[in-house]
N, C-alpha and C positions, 0 to 999 in steps of 0.2 A: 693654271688650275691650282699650283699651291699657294697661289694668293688672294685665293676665293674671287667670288664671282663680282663683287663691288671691283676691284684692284683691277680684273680682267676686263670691265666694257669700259673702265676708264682707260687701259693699254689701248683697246680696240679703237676708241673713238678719238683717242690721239694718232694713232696710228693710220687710221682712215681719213682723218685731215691733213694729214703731210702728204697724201696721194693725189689729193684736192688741190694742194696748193701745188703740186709740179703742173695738173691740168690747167689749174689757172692761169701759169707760165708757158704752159705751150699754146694756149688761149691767145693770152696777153700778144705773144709772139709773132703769132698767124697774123693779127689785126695791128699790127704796127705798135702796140700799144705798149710806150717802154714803162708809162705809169705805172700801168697792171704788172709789168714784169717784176717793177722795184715791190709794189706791194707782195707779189706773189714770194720774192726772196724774202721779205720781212717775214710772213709769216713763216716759214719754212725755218729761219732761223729761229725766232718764237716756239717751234715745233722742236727744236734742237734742243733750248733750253727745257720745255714742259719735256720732254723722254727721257732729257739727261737726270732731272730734277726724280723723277716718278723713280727711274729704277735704282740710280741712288738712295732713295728712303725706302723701298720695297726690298732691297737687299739689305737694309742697313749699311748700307756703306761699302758692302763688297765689290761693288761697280760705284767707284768717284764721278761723281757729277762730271769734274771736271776731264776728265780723261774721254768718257764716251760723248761729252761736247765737242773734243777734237775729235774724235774719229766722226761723228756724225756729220759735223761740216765740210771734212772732207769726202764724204760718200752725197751729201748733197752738194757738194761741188765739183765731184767726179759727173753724176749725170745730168745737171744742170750744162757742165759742158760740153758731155754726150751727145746733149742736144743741139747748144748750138751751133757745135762742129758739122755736125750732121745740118743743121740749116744751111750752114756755109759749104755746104758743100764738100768738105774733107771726111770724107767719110772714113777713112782711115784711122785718125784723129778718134770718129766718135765710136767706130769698132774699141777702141785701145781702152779708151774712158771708160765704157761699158763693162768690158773686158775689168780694169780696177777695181770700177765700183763696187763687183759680184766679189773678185777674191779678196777683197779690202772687208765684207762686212761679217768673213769666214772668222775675222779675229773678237770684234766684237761681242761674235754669238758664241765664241767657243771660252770666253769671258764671263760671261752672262750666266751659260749654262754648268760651266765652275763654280762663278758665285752661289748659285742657287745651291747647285749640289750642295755645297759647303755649309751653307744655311739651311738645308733638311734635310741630314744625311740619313735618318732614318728610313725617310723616303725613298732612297737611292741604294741601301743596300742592297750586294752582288746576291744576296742568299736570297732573295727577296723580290727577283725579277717579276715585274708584271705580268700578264697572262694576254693583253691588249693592252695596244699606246691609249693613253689619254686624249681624251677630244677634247682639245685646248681649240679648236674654231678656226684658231690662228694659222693655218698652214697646210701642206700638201695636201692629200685626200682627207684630211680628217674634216675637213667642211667643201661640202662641194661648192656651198654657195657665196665661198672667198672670191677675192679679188684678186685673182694671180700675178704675181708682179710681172710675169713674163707680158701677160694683155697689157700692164700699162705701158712696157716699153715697149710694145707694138703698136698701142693708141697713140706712145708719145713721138715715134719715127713715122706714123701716119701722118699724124697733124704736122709735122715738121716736112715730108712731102705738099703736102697741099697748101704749105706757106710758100713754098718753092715754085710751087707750078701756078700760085697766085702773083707770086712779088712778080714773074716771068709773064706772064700774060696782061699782068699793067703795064709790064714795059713795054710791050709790042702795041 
């Protein structure tokens, strides 16, 4: 919200295409198809650079491109191998992944949400507390009609079941 509403459905719709591009990989997955898989990483890396790129110039530089590139690779490569630990079978493994991914993206946001402060502190004075959170769309109850990340990683350890009880039932 403080970077009006053009800067917000361009967050939103990059943000909603890196969700796309995990299903596409748990797609790709199910159906043997390691093409789809490689594509589905490219894009998802592609989606690394467009977030890192966006909130680097939207902070002016308070969040480096190059810093939340690293952190984002490895939060898509924490559940990237969430999953297919959990394909394999070790679930242990994709417990632990999942497990990272979540406390790994705590430093990011708390990054993020610095920067900004820092860049509209007017905004954020203690004397000056809101009266009601901002419906930024983006999150907890303030949009019912979000995409919960918790549903994707239930759609994404579903579809990861039913590649199992597929690959298992060609075998037989």
């Amino acid at each position: 919200s403080v970077y009006g509403e053009e800067a917000g459905a361009q967050f939103e719709e990059t943000w909603k295409s890196h969700i796309g591009y995990f299903v596409d990989y748990v797609t790709a997955t199910g159906e043997g198809n390691k093409e789809g898989q490689e594509q589905a990483r490219a894009e998802l890396d592609q989606y690394i650079l467009d977030q890192a790129a966006f909130l680097d110039a939207a902070t002016e530089g308070r969040v480096p491109a190059d810093a939340l590139e690293e952190g984002l690779t490895a939060h898509v490569g924490q559940l990237l191998g969430a999953f297919d630990s959990y394909v394999a079978g070790d679930f242990d493994a994709a417990y632990s992944s999942i497990r990272e991914a979540y406390a790994h993206m705590q430093m990011p946001a708390a990054g993020l949400s610095a920067a900004i402060v820092d860049q509209f502190p007017d905004q954020f004075s203690a004397t000056e507390m809101p009266s009601e959170m901002p419906k930024t769309g983006m999150g907890g109850m303030a949009d019912q009609n979000s995409f919960p990340i918790l549903w994707v990683l239930v759609g994404l350890m579903l579809a990861a079941l039913t590649t199992v009880v597929a690959v298992r039932t060609r075998k037989q």
